[in-house]
BAVEX-315202 format. One record per residue: x, y, z of N, C-alpha, C in turn; residue in one letter. Coordinates in steps of 0.2 Angstrom, whole numbers, plus 2048, in hexadecimal, padded with zeros to 3 digits. Example, Ala and Ser with C-alpha at 12.3 -4.5 7.8 and 13.67 -1.06 7.14 Angstrom:
<pts>
8427E482783E7EA8278427F0827A 8407F58238447FB824840800827S 
</pts>
This chain:
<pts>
F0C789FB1F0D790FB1F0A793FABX F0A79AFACF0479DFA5F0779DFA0X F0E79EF9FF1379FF9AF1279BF95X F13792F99F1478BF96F0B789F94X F0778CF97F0178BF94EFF78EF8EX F03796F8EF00798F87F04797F83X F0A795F82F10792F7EF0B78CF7DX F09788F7EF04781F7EF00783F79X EFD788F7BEF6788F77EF678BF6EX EFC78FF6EEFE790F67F0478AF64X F00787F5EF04784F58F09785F56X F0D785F57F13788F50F1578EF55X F13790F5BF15795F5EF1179BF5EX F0979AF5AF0679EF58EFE79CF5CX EFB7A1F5DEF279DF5FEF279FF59X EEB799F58EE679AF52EE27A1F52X EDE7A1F4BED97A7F4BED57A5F4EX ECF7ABF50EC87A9F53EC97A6F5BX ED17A5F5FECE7A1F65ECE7A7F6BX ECB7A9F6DEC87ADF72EC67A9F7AX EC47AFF7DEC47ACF82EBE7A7F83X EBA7A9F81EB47A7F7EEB279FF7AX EB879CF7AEB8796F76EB2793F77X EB378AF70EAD787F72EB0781F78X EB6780F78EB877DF7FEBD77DF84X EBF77DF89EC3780F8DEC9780F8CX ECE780F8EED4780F8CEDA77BF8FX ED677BF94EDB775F98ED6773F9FX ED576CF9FED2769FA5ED076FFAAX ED5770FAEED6776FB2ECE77DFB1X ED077FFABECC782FA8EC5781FA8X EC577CFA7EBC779FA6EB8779FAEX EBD777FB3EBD775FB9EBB77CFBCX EBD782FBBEBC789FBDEC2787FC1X EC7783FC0ECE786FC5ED178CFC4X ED878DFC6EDC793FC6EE0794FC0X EDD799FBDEE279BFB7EE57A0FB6X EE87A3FB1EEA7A9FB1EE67AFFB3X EEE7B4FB4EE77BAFB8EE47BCFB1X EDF7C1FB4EDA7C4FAFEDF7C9FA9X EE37CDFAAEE87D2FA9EEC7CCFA3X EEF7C8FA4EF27C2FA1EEE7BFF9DX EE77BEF9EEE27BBF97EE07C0F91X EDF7C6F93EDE7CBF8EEE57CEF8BX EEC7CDF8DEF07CEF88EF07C6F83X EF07C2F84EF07BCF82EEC7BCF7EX EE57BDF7DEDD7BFF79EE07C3F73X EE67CBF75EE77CDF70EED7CAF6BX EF07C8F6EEF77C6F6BEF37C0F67X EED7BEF68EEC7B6F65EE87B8F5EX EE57BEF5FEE17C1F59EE47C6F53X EEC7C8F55EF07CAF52EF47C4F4DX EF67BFF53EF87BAF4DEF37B6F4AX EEC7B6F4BEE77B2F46EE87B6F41X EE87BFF41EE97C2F38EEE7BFF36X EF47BFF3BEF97BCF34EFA7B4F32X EF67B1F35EF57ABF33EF17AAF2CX EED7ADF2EEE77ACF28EEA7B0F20X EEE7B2F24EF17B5F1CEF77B1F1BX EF87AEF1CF017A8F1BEFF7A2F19X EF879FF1DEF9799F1BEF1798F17X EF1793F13EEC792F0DEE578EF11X EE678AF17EE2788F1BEE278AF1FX EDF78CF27EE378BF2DEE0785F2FX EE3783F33EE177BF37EE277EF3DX EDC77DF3EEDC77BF4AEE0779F4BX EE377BF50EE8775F55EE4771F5AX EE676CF5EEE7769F64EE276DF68X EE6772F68EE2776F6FEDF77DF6DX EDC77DF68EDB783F63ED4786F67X ECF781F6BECB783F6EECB786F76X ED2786F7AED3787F7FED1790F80X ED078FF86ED1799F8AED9798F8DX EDE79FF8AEE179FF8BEE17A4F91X EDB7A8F90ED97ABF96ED77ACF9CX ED87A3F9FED57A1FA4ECE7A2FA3X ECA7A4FA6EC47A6FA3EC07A4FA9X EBC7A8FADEB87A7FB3EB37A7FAEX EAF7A3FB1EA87A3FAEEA779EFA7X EAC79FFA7EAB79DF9DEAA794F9BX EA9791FA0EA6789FA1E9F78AF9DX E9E78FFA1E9578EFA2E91790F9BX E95796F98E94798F92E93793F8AX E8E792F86E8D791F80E93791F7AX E9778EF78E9E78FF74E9A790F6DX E9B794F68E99792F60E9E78FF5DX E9C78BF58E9F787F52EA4788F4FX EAB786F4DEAF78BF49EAE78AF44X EAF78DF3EEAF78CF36EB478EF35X EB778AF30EBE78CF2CEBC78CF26X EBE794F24EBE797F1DEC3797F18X EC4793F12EC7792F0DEC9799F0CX ED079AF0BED37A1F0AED17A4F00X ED27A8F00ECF7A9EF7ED57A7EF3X ED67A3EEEEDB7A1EE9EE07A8EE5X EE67A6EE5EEB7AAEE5EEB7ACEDCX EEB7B1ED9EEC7B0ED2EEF7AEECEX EEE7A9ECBEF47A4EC4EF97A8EC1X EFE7A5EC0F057A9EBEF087A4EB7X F097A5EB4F0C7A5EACF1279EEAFX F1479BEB0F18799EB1F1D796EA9X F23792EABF27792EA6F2578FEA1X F22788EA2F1F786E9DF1B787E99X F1578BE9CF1278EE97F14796E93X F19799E96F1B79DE8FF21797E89X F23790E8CF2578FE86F2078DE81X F1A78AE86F17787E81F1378FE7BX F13793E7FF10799E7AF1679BE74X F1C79BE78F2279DE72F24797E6EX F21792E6EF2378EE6AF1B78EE65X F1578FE68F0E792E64F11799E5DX F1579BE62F157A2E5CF1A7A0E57X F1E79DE59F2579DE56F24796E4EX F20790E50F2078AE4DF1978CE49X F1078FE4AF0E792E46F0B798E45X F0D79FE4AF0B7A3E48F107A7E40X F187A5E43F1C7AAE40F1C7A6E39X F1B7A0E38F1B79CE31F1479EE2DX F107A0E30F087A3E2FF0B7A9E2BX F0E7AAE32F0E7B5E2FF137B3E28X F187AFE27F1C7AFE21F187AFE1BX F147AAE1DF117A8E16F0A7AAE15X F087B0E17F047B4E17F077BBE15X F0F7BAE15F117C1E13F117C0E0AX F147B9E0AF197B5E04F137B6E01X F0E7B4E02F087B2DFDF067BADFAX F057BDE00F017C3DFDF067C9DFAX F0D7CBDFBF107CFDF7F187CDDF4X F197C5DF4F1D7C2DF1F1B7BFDECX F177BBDECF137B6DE8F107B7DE0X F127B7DDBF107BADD4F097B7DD3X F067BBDD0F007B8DCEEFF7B6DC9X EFA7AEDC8EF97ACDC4EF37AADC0X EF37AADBBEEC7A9DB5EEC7A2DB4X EE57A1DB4EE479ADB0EDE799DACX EDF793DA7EDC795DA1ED878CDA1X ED278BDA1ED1786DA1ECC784D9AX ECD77ED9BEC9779D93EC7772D95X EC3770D90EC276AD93EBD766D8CX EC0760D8CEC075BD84EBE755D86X EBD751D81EBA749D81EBC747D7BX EBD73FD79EBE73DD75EB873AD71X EB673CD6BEAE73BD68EB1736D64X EAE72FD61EAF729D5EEA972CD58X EA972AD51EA572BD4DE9E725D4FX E9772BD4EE92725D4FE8D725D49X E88720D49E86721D41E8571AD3FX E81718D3CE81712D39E87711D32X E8870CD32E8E70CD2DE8F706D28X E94703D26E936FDD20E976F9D28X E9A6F9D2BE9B6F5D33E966F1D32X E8F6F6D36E8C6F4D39E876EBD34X E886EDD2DE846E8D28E8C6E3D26X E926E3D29E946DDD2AE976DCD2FX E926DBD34E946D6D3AE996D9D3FX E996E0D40EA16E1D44EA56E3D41X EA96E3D3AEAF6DFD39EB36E7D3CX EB06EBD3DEB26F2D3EEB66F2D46X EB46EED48EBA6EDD51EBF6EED50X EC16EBD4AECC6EAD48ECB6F1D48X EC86F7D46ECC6F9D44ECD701D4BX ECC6FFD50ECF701D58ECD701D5EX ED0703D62ECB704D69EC5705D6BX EC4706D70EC0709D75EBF711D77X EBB716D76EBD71DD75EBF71DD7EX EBE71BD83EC0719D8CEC7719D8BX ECC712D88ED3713D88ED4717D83X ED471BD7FED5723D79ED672AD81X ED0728D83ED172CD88ED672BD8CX ED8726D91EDA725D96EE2723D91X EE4724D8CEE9724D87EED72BD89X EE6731D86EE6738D86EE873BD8DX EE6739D93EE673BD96EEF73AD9BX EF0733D98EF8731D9BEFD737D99X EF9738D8EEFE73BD8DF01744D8DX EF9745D90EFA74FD93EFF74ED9AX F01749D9DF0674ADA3F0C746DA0X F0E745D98F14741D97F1B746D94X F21744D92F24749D93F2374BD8DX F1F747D88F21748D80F1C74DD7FX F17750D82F13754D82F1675BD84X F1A75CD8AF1E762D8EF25763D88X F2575ED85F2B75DD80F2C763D7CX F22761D77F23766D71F1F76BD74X F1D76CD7AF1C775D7CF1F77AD81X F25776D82F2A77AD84F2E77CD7EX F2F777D77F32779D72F2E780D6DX F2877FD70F25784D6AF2578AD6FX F2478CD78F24790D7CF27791D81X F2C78ED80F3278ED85F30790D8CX F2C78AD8EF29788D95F2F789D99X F33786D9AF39787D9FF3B78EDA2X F3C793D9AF3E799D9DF3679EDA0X F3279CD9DF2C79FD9FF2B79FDA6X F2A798DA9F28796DB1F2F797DB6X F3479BDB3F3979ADB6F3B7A4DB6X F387A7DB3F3A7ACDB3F397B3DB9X F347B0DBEF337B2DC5F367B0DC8X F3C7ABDC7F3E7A6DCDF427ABDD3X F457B0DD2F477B3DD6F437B9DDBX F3C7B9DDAF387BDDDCF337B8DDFX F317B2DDCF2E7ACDDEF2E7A7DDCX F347A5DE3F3779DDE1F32798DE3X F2D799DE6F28796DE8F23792DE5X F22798DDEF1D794DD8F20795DD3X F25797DD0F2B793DCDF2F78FDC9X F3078FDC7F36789DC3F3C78CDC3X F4178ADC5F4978CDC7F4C78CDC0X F5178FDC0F5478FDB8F5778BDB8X F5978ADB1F5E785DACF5977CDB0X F5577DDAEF52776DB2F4F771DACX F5076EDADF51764DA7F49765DA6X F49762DA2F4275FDA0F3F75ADA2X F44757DA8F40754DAFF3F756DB2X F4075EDB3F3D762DB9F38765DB8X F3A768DAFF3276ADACF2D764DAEX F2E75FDADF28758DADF26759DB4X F2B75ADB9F27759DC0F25761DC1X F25765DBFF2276BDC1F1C76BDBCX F1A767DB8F15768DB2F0F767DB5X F0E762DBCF07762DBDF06768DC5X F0A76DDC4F06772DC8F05778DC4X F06778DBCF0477CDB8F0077BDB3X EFE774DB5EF9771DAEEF476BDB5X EEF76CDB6EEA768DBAEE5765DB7X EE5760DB6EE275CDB2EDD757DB6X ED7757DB4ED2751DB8ED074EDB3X ECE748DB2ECB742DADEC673EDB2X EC173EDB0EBE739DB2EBA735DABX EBD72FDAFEBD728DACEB6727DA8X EB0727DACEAA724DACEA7728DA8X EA6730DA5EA5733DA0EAA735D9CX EB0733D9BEB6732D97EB973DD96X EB5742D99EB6747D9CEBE748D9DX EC074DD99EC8750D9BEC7758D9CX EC9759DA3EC8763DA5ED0763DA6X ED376ADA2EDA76BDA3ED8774DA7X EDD772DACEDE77CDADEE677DDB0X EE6783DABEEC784DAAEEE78BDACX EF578CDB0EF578DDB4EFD792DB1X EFC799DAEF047A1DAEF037A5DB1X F087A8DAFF087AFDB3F057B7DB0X F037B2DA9EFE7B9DA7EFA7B5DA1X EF67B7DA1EED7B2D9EEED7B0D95X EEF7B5D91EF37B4D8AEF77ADD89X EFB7AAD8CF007A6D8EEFC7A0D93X EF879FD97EF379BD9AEEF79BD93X EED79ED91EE879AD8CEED795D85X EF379BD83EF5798D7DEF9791D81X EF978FD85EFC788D87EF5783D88X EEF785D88EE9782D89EEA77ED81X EE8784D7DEE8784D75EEF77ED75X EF477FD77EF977DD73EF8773D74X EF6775D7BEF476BD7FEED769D79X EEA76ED78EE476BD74EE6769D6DX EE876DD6BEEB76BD65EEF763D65X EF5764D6AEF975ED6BEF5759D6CX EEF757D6FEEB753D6FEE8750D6AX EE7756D66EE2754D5FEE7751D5CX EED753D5DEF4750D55EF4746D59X EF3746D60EF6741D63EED73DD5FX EEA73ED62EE373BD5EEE3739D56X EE473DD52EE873DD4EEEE737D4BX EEF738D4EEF6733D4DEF372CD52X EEE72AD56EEA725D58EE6721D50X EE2728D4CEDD724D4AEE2722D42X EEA727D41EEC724D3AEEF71BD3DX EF271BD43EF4715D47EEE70FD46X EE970FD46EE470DD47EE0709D3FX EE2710D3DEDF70ED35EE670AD31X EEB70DD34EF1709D2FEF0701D2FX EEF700D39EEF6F8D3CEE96F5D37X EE46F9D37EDE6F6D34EE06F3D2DX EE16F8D29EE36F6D22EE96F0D21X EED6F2D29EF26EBD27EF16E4D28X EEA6E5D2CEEB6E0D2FEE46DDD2BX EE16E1D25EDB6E0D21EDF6DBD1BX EE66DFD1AEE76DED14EEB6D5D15X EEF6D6D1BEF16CED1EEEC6C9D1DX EE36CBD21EE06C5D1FEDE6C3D18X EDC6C8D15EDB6C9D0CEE36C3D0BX EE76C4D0DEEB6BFD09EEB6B7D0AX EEC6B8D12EE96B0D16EE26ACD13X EDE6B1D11ED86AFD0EED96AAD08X EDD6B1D03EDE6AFCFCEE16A7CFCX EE86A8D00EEB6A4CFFEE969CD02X EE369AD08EE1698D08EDA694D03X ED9698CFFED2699CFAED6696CF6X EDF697CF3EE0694CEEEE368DCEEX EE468DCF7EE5683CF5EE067FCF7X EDC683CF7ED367ECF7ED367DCF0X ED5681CEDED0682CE5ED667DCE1X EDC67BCE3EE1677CE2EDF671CE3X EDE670CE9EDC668CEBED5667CE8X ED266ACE8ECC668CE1ECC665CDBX ED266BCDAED5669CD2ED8664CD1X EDD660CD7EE065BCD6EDD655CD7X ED6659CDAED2651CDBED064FCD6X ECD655CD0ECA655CCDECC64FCC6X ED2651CC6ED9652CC4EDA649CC5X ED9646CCAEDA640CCBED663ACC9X ECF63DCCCECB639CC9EC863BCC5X ECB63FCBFEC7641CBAEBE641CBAX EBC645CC1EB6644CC2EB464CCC4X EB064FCC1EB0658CC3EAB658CC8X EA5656CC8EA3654CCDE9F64ECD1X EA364BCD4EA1643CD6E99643CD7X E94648CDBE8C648CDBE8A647CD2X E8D64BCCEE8A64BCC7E8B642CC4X E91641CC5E9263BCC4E92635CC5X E8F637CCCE89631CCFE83630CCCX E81635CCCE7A637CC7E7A635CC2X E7F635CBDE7D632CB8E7F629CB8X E83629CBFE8461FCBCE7C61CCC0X E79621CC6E72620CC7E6F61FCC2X E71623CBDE69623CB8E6D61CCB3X E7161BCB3E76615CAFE70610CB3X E7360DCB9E6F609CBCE69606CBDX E6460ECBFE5D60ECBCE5C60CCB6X E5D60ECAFE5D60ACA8E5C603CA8X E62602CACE665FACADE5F5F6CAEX E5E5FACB5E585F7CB9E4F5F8CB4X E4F5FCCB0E4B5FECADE495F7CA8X E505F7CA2E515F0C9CE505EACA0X E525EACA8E505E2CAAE495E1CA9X E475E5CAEE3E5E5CADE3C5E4CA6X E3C5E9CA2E395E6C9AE3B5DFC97X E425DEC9BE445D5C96E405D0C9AX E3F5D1CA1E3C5CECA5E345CCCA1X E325D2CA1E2B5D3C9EE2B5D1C96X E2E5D3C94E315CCC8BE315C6C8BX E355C5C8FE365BDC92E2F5B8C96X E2D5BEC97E265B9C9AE205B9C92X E215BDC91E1D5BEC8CE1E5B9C85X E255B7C83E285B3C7FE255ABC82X E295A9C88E285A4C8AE205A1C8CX E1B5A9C8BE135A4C8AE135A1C83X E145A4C7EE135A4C78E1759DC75X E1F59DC77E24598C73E25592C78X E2658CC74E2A589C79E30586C7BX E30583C7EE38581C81E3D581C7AX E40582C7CE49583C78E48588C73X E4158EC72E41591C6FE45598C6DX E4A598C68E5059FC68E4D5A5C6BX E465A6C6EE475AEC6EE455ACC76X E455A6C7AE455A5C7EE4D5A5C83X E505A2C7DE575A2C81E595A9C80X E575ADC7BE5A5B5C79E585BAC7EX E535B6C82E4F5BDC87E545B8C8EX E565B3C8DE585B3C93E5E5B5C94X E635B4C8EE6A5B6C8EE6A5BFC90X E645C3C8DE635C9C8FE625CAC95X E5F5C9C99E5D5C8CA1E645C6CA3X E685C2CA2E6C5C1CA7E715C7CA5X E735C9C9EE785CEC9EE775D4CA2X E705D6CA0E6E5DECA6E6F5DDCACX E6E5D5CAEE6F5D5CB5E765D5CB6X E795D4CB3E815D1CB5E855D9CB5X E815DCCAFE835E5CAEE7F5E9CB7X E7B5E7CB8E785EBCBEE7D5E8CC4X E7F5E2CC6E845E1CCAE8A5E3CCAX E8C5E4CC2E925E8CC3E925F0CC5X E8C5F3CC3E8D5FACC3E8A5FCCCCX E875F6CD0E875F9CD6E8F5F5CD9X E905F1CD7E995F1CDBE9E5F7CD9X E9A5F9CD5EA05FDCD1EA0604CD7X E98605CD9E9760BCE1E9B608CE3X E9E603CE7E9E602CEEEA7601CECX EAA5FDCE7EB15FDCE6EB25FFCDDX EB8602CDDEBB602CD7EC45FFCD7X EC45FBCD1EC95F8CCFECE5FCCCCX ECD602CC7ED0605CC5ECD604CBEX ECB600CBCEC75FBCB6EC6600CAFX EC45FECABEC3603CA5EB9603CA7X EB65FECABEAE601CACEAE605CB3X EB3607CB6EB560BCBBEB6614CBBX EB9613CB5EBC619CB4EC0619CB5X EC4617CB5ECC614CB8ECC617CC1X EC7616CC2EC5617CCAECA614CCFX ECF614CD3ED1610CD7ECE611CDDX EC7617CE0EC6616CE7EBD616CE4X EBA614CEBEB2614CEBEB061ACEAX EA861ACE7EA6620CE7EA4623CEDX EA261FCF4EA3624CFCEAA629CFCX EB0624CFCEB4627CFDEB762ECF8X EB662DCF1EB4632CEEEB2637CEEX EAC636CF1EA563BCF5EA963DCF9X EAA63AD00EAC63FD04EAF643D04X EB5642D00EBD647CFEEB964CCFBX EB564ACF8EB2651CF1EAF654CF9X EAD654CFBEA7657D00EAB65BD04X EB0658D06EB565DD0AEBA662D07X EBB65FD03EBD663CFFEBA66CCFCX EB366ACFCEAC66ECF9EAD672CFEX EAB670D02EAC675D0AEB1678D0CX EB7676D0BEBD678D0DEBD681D07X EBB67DD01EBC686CFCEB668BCFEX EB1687D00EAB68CD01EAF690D07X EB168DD0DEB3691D13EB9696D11X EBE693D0CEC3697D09EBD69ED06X EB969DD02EB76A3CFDEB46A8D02X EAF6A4D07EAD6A9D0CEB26AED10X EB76A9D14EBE6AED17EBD6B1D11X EC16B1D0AEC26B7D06EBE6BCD05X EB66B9D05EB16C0D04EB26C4D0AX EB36C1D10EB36C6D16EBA6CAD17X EBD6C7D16EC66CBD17EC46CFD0FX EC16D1D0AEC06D5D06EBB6DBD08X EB56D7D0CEB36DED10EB66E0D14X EBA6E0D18EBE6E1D1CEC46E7D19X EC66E3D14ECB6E9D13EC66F3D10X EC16EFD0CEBE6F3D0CEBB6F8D10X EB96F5D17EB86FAD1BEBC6FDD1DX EC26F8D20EC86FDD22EC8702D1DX ECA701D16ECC70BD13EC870FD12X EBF70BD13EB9713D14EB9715D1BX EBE70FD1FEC0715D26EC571AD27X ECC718D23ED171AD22ED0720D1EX ECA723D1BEC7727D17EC572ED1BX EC472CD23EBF730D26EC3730D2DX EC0735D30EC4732D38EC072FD3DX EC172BD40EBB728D45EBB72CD4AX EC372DD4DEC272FD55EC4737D54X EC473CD57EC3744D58EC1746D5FX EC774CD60EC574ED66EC1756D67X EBC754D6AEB7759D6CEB775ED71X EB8764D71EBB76AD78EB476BD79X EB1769D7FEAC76CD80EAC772D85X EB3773D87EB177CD88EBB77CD85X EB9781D81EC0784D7DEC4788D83X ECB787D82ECF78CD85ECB790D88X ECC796D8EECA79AD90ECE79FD92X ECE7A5D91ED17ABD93ED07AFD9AX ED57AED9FED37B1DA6ED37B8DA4X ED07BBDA9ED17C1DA9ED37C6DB2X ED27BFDB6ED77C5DBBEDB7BDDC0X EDE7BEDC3EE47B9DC5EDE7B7DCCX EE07AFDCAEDB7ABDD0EE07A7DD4X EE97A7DD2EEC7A3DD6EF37A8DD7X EF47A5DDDEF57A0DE3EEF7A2DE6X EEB79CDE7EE679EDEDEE879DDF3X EE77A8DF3EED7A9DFBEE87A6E00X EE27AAE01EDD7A6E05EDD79FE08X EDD79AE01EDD793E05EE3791E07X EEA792E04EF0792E07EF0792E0CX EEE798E0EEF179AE16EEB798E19X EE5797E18EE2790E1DEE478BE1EX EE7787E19EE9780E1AEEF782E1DX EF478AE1EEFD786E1FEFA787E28X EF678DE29EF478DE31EF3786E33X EEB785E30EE977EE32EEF778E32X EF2777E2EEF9772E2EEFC776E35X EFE779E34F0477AE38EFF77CE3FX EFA77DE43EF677DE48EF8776E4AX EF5772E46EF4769E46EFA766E49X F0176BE44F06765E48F09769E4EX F0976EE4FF0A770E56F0776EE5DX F0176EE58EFD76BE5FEFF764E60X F01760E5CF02757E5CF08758E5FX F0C75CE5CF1575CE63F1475DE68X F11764E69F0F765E70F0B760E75X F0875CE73F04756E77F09750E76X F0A751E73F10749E74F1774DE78X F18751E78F1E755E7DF1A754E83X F15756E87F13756E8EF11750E8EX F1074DE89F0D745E8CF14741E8EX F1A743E89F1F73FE8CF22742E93X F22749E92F2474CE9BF1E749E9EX F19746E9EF14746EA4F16740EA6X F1B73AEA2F19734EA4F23732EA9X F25738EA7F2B738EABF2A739EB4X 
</pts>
């Protein structure tokens, strides 16, 4: 029936756009055939009802899709076998335009609220809350005395008497952040109420009231900014009030404090030196006096002042000895060409010949051991062992006199140092007096709070969608 064929040939109870009677293929077997189809009257209502609903299709739906029979004539269609069909194209409809959805106004009100409105605060806070501040900067080293000196021509001995000007510095430098320093310049300018005196107008750069001297100490290095560096031994301070008079006089007051603590290193320094000059001076002495004791005792024992001199003369004993043998020798020969047998001056040169020798025997045993003897000297030891005691002896007070001579230069140098100061500190740029306010730097502030606070907005926001995306 015609009814049930064009119900058939609409999808969804609609025909597609573009299907005319004119299609590229027939509509139903029937139709291809040139069989009987609907009357003529019947295809041209059909044609327009099918062109009515293609407009409203192409506006509803974001594709269309052909159907089944999207090619058919619902108009029967004499002739239309014979006819050439065109091609269809389907045309992508144009994209709808984007709508704000929920997500992205949170994600925008939580952009404005986490770093626009912390932005706008601290860009209000900085520029019409914020009190201006002066800073006053200086910068010192610690200079060691140089110069040839009486040191230099004995051997060093001037090291006792301190440091290295590296640890003076790095000394110096512990003690501008210590509390003994904020101590006497809160006593002499009562730092606490000064830094605390805006606190109600700017509690922000501030010191709060009635605050301990551990509060002043931890608020000390955002008003005192110190750099040192080690390798040139360089100390820069800048210092940091609320009006430039007052930055400077706490510059002045740190330099100062510095020079008394320097000061108080080299009297430290000189005392240790001289105490520790005058200690060896005594260890010296009193070693130098029991060398010169045990000399005495030795001396004292074997009544010998000194065993070399005393050798020397029993040598030259000796030698003699040896001398009168050889002339009796030489007598004796001489006697006995002349005399003969049993002759008195024969037996007289020999009785002498044996006594010198009998004297030469005893005076070389007399080297090697003593009896105690009256030709001894009442010697009880040999003259080696004798010898070597003297000799160690000799040496021991020579080392004794020299320690002394050098623990006396020693003390003497200590007090031509203790006279003079070695160490002193150098400002190589003096206090300075500001002259117009260079902090709070509003500027960099509010770069770095935007920058920060951009950073962590952005991290949250990415780790919030990355955990919803994974749900």
């Amino acid at each position: 029936m015609p009814d049930q064929e064009y119900q058939n040939d609409r999808p969804g109870g609609q025909k597609p756009a573009g299907a005319e009677s004119d299609t590229a293929q027939p509509a139903n077997p029937r139709n291809a055939a040139g069989g009987p189809g609907p009357k003529a009257g019947q295809g041209r209502g059909t044609g327009q009802n099918a062109d009515q609903n293609a407009g409203q299709n192409s506006g509803q739906n974001a594709m269309p899709k052909a159907g089944p029979n999207a090619g058919r004539n619902p108009g029967g269609g004499r002739g239309g076998a014979g006819q050439a069909q065109p091609a269809v194209v389907e045309v992508a409809p144009i994209a709808a335009p984007t709508r704000m959805k929920r997500r992205h106004w949170g994600l925008l009100l939580s952009f404005l609220l986490g770093v626009m409105l912390p932005l706008a605060v601290t860009v209000f806070y900085l520029t019409e809350v914020a009190v201006d501040q002066y800073s006053s900067t200086t910068g010192f080293t610690i200079r060691k005395e140089e110069g040839g000196s009486a040191s230099d021509l004995l051997g060093g001995l001037a090291s006792i008497t301190g440091s290295s000007t590296s640890s003076d510095a790095d000394i110096l430098y512990e003690y501008i952040q210590s509390q003994e320093i904020v101590l006497a310049l809160d006593a002499e300018l009562d730092l606490r109420g000064y830094y605390s005196q805006h606190w109600a107008d700017d509690p922000a750069f501030s010191l709060w009231p009635d605050a301990t001297i551990e509060d002043l100490l931890w608020f000390w290095p955002r008003v005192v900014r110190i750099s040192y560096n080690q390798a040139t031994g360089l100390i820069d301070l800048e210092v940091l009030a609320f009006d430039a008079p007052t930055a400077q006089k706490i510059s002045q007051l740190i330099v100062r404090e510095s020079q008394a603590m320097i000061n108080d290193l080299n009297e430290a320094a000189r005392a240790d030196a001289m105490r520790y000059a005058r200690v060896d001076l005594e260890e010296s002495l009193a070693r130098l006096k029991v060398a010169r004791e045990a000399l005495t005792q030795f001396r004292t024992r074997t009544k010998i002042v000194d065993p070399a001199t005393d050798l020397q003369g029993r040598m030259g004993v000796l030698s003699n000895l040896q001398q009168q043998l050889a002339e009796a020798l030489v007598q004796y020969d001489l006697v006995r060409g002349d005399a003969r047998d049993g002759d008195p001056r024969l037996v007289q040169e020999r009785r002498r010949i044996e006594v010198i020798r009998a004297r030469i025997a005893e005076e070389r045993q007399n080297f090697a051991s003593a009896d105690g003897s009256a030709e001894t000297g009442g010697l009880t030891e040999s003259y080696p062992d004798l010898i070597g005691e003297f000799e160690s002896l000799s040496v021991d007070q020579e080392f004794a006199e020299e320690t002394y001579r050098n623990a006396l230069a020693a003390l003497d140098l200590a007090r031509a140092n203790a006279s003079r100061q070695s160490l002193y500190l150098a400002a190589y740029v003096r206090p300075t007096l500001a002259q117009s306010a260079e902090y709070p730097q509003r500027g960099m502030i509010s770069l770095l709070t935007g920058l920060f606070l951009f950073l962590t907005w952005a991290a949250i926001a990415l780790i919030y969608y990355s955990i919803r995306d994974r749900r």
